[in-house]
N, C-alpha and C positions, 0 to 999 in steps of 0.2 A: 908466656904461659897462657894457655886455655884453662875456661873458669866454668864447669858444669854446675848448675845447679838442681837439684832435685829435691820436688818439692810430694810430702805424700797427702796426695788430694784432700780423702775423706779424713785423713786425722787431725787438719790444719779446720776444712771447715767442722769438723764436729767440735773442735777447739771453741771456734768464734762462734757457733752458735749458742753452745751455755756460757759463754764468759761475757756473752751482750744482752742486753733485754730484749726480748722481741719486738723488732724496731719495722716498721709498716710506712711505707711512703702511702700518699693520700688515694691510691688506687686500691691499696686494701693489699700491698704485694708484700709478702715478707720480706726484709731487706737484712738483718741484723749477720747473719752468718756471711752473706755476699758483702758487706760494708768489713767485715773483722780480716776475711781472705784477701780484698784485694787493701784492705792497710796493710796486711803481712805482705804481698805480694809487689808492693811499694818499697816497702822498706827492704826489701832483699833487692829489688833494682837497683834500688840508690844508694844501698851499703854494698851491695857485694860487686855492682856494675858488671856481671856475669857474658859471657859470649857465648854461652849455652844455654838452655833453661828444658828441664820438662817437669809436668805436673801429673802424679798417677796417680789414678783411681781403682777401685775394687773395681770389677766388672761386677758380681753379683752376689750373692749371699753363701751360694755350692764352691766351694774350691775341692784342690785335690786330697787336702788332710781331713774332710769329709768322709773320705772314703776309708782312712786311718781310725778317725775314731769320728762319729757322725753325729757326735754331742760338741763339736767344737762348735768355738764362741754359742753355743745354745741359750748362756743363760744372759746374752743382750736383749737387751729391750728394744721392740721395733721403732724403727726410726721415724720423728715425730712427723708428722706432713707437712710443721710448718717447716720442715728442711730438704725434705725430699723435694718440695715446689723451689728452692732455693737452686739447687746444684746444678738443674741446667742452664741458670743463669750464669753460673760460676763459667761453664763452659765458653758461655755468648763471650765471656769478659776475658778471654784468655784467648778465644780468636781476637778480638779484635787488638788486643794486647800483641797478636802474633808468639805467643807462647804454645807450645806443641802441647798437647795430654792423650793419655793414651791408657789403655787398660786390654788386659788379655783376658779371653774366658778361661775360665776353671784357675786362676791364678789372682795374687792378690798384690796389690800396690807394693808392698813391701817386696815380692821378688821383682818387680819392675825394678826395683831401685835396687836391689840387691845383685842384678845381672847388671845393668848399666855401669852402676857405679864399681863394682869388680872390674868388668874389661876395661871401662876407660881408666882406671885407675895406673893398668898396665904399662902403659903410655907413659915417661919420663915431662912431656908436656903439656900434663892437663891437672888440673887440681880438680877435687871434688868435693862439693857441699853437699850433704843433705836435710831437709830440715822437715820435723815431725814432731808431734805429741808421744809417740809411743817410744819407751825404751828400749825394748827389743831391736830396734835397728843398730842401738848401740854394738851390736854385735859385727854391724860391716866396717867399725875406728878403721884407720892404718895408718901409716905413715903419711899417706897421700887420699884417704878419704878421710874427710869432718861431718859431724853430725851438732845439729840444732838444736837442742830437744826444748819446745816452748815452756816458760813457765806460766806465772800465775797472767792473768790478760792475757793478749793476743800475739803482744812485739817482742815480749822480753823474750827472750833466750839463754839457754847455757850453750856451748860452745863446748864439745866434746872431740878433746884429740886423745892420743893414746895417754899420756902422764896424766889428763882429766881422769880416764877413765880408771886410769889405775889410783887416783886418789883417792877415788868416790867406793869402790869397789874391792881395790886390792886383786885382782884381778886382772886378764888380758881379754880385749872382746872377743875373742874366740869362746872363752869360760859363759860368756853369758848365757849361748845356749844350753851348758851343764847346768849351771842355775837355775833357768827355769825349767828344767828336768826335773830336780831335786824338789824345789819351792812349788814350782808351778803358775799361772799366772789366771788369776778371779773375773780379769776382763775377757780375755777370750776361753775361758773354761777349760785352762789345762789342768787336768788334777793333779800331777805331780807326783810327791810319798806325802801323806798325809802326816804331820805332826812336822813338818820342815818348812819353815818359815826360811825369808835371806839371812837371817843372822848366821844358823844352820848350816843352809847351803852353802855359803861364801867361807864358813869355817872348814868344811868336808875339801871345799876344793883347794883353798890355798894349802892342804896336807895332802889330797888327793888328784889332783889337777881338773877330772874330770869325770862324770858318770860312771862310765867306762872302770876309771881308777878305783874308784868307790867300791864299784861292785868287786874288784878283784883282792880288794883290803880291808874287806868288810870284816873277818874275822878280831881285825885290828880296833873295831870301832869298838867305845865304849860308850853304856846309856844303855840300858837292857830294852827298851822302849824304841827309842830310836833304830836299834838293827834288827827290832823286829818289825817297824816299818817298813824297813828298808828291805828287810829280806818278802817279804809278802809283798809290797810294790814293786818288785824287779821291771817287770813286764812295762807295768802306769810310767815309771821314771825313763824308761828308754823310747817309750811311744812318746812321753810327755818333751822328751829332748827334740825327737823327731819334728814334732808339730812345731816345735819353737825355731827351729831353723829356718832361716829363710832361704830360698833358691836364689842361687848365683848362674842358674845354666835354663834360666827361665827361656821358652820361645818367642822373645821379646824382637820382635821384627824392625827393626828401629837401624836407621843408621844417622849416628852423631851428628853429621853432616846436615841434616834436616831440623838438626834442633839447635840449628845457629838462630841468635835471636834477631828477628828483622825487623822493618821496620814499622812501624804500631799504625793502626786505623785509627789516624786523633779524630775524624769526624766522627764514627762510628763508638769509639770509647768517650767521649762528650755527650753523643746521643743517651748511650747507657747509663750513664753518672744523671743529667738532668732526668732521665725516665726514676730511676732508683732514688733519685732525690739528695744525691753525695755531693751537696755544695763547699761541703768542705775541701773534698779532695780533687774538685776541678784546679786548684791555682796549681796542684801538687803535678797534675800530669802537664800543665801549660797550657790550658784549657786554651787561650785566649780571649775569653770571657771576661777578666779586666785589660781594657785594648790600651795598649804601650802607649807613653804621653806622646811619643815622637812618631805615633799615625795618627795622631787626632791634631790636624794642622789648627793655627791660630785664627779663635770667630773675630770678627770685627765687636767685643764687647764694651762697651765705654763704663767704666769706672769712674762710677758718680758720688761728687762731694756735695751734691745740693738738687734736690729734688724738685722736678718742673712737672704742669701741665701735661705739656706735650711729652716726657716720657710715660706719661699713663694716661693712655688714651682705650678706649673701649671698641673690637675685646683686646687682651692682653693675657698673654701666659706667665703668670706667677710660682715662681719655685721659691719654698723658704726652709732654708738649710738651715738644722740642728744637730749636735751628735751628742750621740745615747737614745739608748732606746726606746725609753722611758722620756718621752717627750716631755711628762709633763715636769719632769728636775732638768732639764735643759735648760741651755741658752741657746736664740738665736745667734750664730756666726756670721750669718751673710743673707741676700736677697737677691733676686735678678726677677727682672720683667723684658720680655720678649713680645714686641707688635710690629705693628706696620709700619711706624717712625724708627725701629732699629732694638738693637738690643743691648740691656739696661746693667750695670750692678750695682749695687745697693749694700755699702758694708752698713752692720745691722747698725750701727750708732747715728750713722747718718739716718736712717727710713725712721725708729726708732723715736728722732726725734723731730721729724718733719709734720708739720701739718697738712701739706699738701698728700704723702702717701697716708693717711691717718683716714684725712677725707674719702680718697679713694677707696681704700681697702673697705669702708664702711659703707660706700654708696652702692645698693642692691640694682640701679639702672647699669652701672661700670662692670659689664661682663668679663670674668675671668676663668680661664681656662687652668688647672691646678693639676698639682700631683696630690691623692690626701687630702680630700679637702678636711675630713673632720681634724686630721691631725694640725693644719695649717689653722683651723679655726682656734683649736686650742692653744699653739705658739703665739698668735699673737692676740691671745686671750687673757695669755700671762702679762701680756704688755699693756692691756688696759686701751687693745685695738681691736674693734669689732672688725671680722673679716664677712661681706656681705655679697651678694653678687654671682656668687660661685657657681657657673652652666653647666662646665665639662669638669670632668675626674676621668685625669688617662688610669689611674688603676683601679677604680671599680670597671670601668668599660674593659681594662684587659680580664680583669675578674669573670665577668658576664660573658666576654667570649670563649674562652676556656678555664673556666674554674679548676681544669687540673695540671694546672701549669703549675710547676715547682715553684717560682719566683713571681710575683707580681711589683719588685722591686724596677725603678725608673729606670737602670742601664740592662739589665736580663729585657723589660721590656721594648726599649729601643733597639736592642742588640736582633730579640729576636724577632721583632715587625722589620727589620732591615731600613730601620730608621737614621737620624744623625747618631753616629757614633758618640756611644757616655761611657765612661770610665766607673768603676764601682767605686764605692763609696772608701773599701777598704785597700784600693790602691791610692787613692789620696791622702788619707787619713791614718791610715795605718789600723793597728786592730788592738785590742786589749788594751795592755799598759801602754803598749808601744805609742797610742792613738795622740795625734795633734794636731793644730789647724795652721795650714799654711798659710804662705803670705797671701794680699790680698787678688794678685796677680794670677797666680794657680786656682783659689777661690772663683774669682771672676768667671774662670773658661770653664771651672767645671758647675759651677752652679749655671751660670750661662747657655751650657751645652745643654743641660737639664730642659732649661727654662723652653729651648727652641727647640727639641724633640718634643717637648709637649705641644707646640704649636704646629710642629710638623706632623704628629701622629693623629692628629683630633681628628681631621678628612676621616681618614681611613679608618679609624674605628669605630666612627659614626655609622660609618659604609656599610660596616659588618655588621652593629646592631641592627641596622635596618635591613640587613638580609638575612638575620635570624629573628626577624619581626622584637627583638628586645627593647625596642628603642623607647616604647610607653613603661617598661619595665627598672629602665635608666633615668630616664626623666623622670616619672612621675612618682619611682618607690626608693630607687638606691641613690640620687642625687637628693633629695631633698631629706633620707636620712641621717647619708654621711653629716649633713651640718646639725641635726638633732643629735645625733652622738656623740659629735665634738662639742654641744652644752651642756649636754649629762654630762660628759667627762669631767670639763669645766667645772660645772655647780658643784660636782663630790658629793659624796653621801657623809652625815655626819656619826662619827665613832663618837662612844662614851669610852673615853680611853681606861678609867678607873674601873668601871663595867666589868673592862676586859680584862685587866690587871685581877679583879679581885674571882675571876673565873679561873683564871691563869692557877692562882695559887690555890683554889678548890682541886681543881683537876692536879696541880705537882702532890695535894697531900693525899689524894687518891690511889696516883701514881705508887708513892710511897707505901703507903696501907697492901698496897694489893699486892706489891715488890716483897713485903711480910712476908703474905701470906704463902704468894709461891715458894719461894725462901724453906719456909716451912713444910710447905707437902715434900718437896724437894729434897730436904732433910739436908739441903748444904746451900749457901750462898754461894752465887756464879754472876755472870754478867745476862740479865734476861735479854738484849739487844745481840749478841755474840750467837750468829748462827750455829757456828763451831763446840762455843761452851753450851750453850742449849742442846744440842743435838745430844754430845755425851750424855747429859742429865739424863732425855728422853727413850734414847738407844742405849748407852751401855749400862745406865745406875740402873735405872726402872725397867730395863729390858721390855720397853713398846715393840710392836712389829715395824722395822723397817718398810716404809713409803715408796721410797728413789731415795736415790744417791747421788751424789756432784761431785766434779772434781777431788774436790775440797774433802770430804766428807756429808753428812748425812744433811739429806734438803731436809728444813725446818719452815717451809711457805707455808702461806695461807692457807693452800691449797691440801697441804700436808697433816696440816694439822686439824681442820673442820675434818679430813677422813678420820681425826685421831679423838677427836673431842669426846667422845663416849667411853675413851678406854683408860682415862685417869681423869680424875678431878681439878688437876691442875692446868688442862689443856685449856677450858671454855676460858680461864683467868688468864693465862696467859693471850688469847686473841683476843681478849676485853684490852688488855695492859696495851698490849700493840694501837690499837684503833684510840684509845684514849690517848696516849704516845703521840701518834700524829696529830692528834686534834690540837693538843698545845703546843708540840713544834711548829708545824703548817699553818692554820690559822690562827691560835691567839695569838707565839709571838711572831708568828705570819705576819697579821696584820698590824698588829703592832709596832712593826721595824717600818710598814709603808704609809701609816700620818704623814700628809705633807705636812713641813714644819708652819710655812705662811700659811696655812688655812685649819690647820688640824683637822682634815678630812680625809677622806682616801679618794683617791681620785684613778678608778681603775679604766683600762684601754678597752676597748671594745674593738674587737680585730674585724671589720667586714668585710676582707677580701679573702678570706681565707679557708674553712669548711667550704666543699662540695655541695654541701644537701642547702648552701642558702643562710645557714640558721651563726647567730652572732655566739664567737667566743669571748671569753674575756680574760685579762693577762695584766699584771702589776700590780692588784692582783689578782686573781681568779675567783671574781665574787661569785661562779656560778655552781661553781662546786663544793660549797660549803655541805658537809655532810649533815643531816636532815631524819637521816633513821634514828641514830643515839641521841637521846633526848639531850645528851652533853654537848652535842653535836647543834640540836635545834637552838637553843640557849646563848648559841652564839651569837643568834638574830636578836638575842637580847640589847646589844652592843651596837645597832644602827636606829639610831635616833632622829627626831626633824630636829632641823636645825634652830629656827624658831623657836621660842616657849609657846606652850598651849597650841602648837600643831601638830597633825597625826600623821601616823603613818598608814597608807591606806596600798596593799595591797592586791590587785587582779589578776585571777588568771582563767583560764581558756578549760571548758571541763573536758574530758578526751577527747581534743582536737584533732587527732591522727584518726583516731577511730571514725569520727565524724567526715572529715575528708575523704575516710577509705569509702565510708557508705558515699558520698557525693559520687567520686571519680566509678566506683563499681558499679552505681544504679543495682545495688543488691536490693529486690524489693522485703525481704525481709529484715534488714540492716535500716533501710531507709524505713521503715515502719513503726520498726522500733524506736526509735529517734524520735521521731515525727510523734511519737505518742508517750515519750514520757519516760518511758520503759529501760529499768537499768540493766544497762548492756550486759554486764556483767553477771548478773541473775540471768537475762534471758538465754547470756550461752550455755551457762551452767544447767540451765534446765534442757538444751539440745543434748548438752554430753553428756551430760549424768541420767539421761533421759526420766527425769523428774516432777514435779509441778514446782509450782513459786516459791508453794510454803515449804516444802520439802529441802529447796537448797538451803543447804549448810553455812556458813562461815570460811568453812577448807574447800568448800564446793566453788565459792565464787573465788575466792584465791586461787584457784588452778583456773577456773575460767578464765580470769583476769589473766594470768602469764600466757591460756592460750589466743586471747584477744590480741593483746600486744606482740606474741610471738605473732602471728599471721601476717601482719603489717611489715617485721623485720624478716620476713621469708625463715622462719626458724625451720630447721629441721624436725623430724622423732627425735633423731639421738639431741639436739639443742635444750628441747622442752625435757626431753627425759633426766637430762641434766640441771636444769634449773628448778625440774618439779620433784628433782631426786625418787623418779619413777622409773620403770622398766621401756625402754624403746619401744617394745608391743604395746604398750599401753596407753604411750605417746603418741602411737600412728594410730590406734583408734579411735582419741579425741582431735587428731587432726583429719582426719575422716571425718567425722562427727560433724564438726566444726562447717567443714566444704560441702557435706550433705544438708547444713541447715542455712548457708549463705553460698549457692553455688552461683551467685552474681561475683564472688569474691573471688573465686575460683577459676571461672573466668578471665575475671582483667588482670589475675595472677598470670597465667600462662598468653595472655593477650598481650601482654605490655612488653613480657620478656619478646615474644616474638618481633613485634613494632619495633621495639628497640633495636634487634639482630639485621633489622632492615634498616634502618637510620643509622645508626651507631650512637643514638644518644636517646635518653627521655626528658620529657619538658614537667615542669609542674604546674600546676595553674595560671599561673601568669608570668608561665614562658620562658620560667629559670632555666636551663639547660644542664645537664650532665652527661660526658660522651662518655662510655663503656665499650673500648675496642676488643675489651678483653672477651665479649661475647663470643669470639667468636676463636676464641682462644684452643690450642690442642692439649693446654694442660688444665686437667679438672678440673684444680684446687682455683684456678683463676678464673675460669669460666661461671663455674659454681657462686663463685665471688660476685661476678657482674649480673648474674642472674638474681641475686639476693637484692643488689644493689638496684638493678631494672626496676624490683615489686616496689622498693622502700622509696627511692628517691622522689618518685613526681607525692606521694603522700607526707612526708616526714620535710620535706622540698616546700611545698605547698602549703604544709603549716607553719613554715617559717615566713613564709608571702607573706600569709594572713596577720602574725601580729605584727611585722614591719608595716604593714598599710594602716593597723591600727595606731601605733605609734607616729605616723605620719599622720593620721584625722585628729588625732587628741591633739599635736603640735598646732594643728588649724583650728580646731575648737575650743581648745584654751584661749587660743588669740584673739578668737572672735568675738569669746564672752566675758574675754578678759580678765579672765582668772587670773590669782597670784600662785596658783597650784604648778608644783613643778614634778617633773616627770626624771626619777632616779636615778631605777635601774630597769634593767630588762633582763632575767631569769626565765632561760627557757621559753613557757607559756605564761608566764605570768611577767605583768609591769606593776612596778613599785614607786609610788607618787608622794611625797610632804603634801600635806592639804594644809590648810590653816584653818583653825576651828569654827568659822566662818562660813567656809564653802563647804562643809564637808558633807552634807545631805545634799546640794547642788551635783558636786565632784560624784557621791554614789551612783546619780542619776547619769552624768552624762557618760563614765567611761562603761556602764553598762550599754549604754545606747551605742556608742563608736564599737567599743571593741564587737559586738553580737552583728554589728550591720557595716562589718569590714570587708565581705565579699558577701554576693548570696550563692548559698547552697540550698541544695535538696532537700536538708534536713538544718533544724537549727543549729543555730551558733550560741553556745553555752558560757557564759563568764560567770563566776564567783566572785563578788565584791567583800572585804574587811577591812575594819582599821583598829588600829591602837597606838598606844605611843611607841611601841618601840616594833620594829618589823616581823618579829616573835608575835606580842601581842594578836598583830595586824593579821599572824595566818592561825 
């Protein structure tokens, strides 16, 4: 038997696009609808292992039932852009997949599939699948065609044969299009007879078989209502039949023969996956990306019981192997060192307790070449082993040479410098539960192979820093962070666990109180979390005006509700309920869950290989997004304490450092004047756009100035600002006019930089970060638009992540120098958070005012805010 599958394009991807969150690889691409198709498009491979395949598309919005009634489908909502930029990827993915699609004008996917799957159906040897969202195709069942129809996610499916249909239905798929005669259908705007819903319809037909029936037994009908519907619709219900039908004798130019499926572009569908960022689903198509044990021939590694000398010798390549994430609940498994006398392993019990690598690891003269340094300094930090010495880092350096590399993991990066062959981590090890550590022999070769790819790779990507002149940018700002990082991580910041506990239970009886009171406006108890149960409350008790709609029933977002907040009193309480909701799920018993046990601290990762623009995230937890607007929210800074008694917490950050940058990089002499003199930026815009004096600006006045400040910097649109200042677009593009008529030095290296950039393919920031943007030069809009935003922002937003990283590295040296006991936290953003001891703490004012303000020179000064208190609350 022959196996057709037919797949209907736009209903699978309009499936995956609301059933994912809008998911963006780090180019800024939209991925979430392209990630749902080709999981569906996976899983029909490998379950249905098909010898035919086609995918169809709408051609365009006009078909022929247009010309029937020219309100069809009218009341869809246009399709979003973050999806329209999706679907010609979808395409790219289905060439290189070698999957046919095809789309006819004036006709719509479903007669594609409704002629296909008719003639090949005729054929005693071929079977036919089709798979869709829409139930109308239910109507092509047979003996010999099946239908799909997705449910709730992307994978699930029903499986519709004829006994299906007739269970669900009572019914034959033929009847379906009398059904939607009679009912009509709200998605594509069939009107139908009005007062006939399926229950209705499905009853008329199992007595009347069909439309047609109806209308000739109508005398027969009972419901004095209903047949006077029905007699006054005649016309609506036989047009409404019509439009529901799909064509079987469509001009579908295809011959089956061309839609055998062949054989797939793995290099080309590899490329697509690493571009979109789908690491998940490279193992799925046999990426090769974790390279089989048996072509990674056996290294000469020696397996050491007793640690010598002359295995560590300077320099030396150091790899130290841990699994889980979360480095800092780990245990070291293993070690290997790779040099000039050969290459080493080191199971962790052995190094662990040797004096000899203790020494070593400690001696700052014993250069070593690492994977991770700040992470390695923290593993064996846990062990009460200082790691010293540290030159090269292969993944900052692949970091810095393409920051928009999907992976800066040791085997993606050896794999793709065409270095010694490494195994990932999750073919060794296995993944999830599954995960466990092999004997010491498999260890050896793979930590080994690690160890001598780093030694093998360091040439070459020295080579490249210093052909992208980065090389003072590696040396002298991202090496000697990465090990500042790894003893923030180390030190922890100290929790008041009970602080947070007794915050905890503020916020649960809040929670509660407020749970009342909606309760009450409500007039019924419901589940306030239950999109579903909310929505009824909203839409069908209190009868608000419908937003959007979902799958599911009626969207209850954020976004739905601030539209709604003025039309009941229960709305503002309920987006309070939500935001206070997360504050004690996410951060109190957030952090809560993450006290290490041995330290009762929190001890969060600082991710520096990771953001484009330069600037550090943080993760285990994400001390950087502690919300800050709701005072319930600020209170939590309540909760970070110095560790010491009678030491403070002190505070710094950076006063509009982007702003200030923009004036350096622009040479706007009105930007740079203002600065230079004092003058709040924010008032002086206010007084260009609102065309004003000083005294004059308002409060609301510098509030929109302020969004239009910061907007400029992020390349915001009219329609952005109009949005964010809940303004009209005209009114938007007059203060962004405004704005360029009173700093047209800004306006300049706005469309200056974009150009620069469309010649290089990348923009630098200050001290030489890099970001490539090939999408410049892109033929779709949404992407191009994208890189152009990205062109204005990156070397500014870029640049001010240099500047406090260089400041963080001078306070590392002038702590030392003056030998302070003051230690340096956290890093938030623009702002660094310090334990002083009450001691230094008018010394501590004086010097990180002095570092942080004279960490590059600009044009214009460099602004820090100094505060302390006891607790980091206090402190801002």
């Amino acid at each position: 038997m022959k196996k057709l599958i037919l797949i209907d394009g736009n209903s699978i991807a309009y499936r995956a696009f609301f059933a994912l969150p809008l998911l963006n690889n780090n180019k800024g691409v939209y991925t979430n609808a392209i990630y749902g198709f080709t999981t569906m498009l996976l899983k029909i491979l490998e379950d249905e292992q098909p010898t035919h395949m086609l995918v169809a598309f709408d051609a365009g919005k006009t078909t022929f039932r247009h010309s029937t009634f020219k309100e069809y489908k009218g009341t869809r909502q246009k399709t979003p852009p973050e999806l329209s930029e999706q679907l010609p990827v979808m395409r790219d993915l289905l060439k290189a997949f070698n999957i046919q699609h095809f789309e006819v004008v004036n006709y719509e996917a479903d007669d594609i599939i409704g002629t296909l799957s008719t003639q090949t159906a005729k054929d005693p040897d071929w079977d036919v699948k089709i798979y869709t969202g829409d139930k109308d195709l239910l109507q092509l069942v047979t003996d010999k065609v099946h239908v799909s129809l997705t449910k709730k996610g992307i994978t699930n499916v029903d499986t519709y044969d004829l006994s299906l249909v007739d269970e669900k239905y009572g019914i034959t798929p033929n009847q379906i299009i009398d059904m939607k005669g009679l009912m009509g259908d709200s998605s594509d705007n069939i009107p139908g007879v009005p007062g006939v819903g399926e229950k209705t319809a499905l009853k008329l037909l199992k007595q009347y078989k069909t439309v047609e029936g109806v209308y000739e037994s109508l005398d027969e009908i009972s419901g004095k209502k209903l047949k006077e519907n029905l007699t006054e619709n005649k016309e609506q219900a036989f047009m409404s039949k019509e439009l529901a039908t799909i064509m079987i004798d469509a001009p579908v130019d295809v011959k089956l023969d061309a839609l055998e499926l062949g054989e797939r572009n793995q290099e080309k569908l590899i490329e697509l996956f690493k571009e979109l960022e789908f690491a998940s689903l490279l193992d799925r198509i046999g990426s090769g990306e974790a390279v089989a044990q048996e072509e990674i021939e056996d290294m000469d590694i020696q397996l050491v019981e007793e640690v010598t000398d002359d295995m560590l010798i300077s320099p030396s390549a150091l790899v130290i192997e841990a699994l889980g994430e979360n480095y800092h609940q780990a245990e070291i498994i293993g070690l290997s060192v790779v040099n000039e006398n050969g290459a080493f392993y080191f199971p962790a019990e052995v190094a662990m307790e040797s004096d000899v690598f203790k020494n070593w690891a400690a001696d700052p003269d014993k250069e070593k070449y690492i994977f991770n340094a700040k992470r390695g300094v923290a593993l064996l930090g846990w062990q009460d082993i200082r790691l010293d010495g540290v030159v090269f880092d292969v993944q900052i350096a692949s970091y810095l040479i393409d920051p928009s590399a999907s992976s800066h993991e040791m085997a993606d990066i050896a794999n793709r410098k065409q270095s010694l062959k490494v195994q990932t981590d999750e073919v060794i090890y296995g993944k999830g539960k599954k995960r466990q550590v092999p004997v010491n022999e498999i260890l050896a070769q793979h930590i080994g192979r690690k160890a001598a790819a780093v030694l093998d790779l360091k040439h070459d990507l020295i080579k490249e820093l210093q052909e992208n002149e980065q090389q003072e940018l590696f040396e002298q700002l991202e090496m000697p962070l990465s090990i500042i990082l790894g003893h923030m991580e180390m030190n922890g910041v100290t929790i008041d666990k009970e602080e947070l506990e007794n915050m905890g239970e503020v916020l649960v009886g809040k929670l509660d109180k407020m749970e009342s009171e909606i309760h009450q406006l409500a007039g019924v108890e419901f589940n306030i979390n239950s999109p579903k149960q909310l929505g009824e409350i909203l839409f069908d008790k209190l009868q608000l005006p419908v937003v959007k709609k979902t799958k599911t029933g009626y969207s209850t977002s954020a976004e739905v509700l601030e539209q709604l907040k003025d039309q009941h009193e229960m709305i503002p309480l309920i987006l309070h309920y939500r935001q206070l909701g997360k504050l004690n799920s996410t951060y109190i018993e957030g952090l809560l869950k993450v006290v290490h046990q041995k330290t009762g601290k929190i001890h969060t990762i600082f991710n520096q290989s990771l953001t484009q623009t330069g600037r550090l995230s943080s993760t285990e937890p994400n001390l950087q997004n502690i919300p800050i607007r709701l005072e319930e929210g600020r209170k939590i800074r309540h909760a970070f304490v110095a560790e010491e008694k009678g030491s403070y917490i002190l505070a710094a950050d950076y006063s509009q450092i982007e702003l200030r940058v923009l004036a350096h990089i622009s040479k706007d002499e009105n930007l740079v004047q203002a600065f230079s003199e004092g003058i709040d930026i924010h008032t002086k815009t206010a007084m260009d756009v609102f065309e004003v004096s000083a005294e004059d600006v308002t409060s609301n006045m510098r509030r929109t100035a302020k969004a239009v400040n910061f907007g400029i910097v992020y390349g915001i649109s009219d329609y952005g600002l109009s949005q964010n200042l809940g303004i009209t677009r005209k009114k938007a593009k007059v203060f962004i006019e405004r704005y360029f008529e009173s700093y047209p030095g800004v306006k300049d290296y706005m469309e200056n930089v974009v150009e620069e950039a469309r010649e290089k393919g990348f923009v630098t920031t200050m001290l030489n970060r890099r970001r490539y943007l090939p999408e410049l030069t892109s033929r779709n809009f949404n992407l191009r638009s994208f890189a152009e935003r990205t062109a204005m922002n990156t070397p500014i937003q870029g640049s001010a992540a240099d500047i406090i990283k260089k400041a963080m590295v001078d306070m590392a040296e002038r702590l030392e120098k003056e030998q302070m006991d003051s230690t340096l936290l956290l890093q938030v953003h623009d702002e660094l958070i310090f334990e002083v001891p009450e001691k230094e703490i008018e010394k501590m004012n004086k010097i990180v005012l002095d570092v942080m303000e004279n960490a590059v020179k600009l044009n214009v000064p460099l602004v820090a805010d100094v505060s302390y208190g006891a607790t980091w609350y206090d402190a801002k």
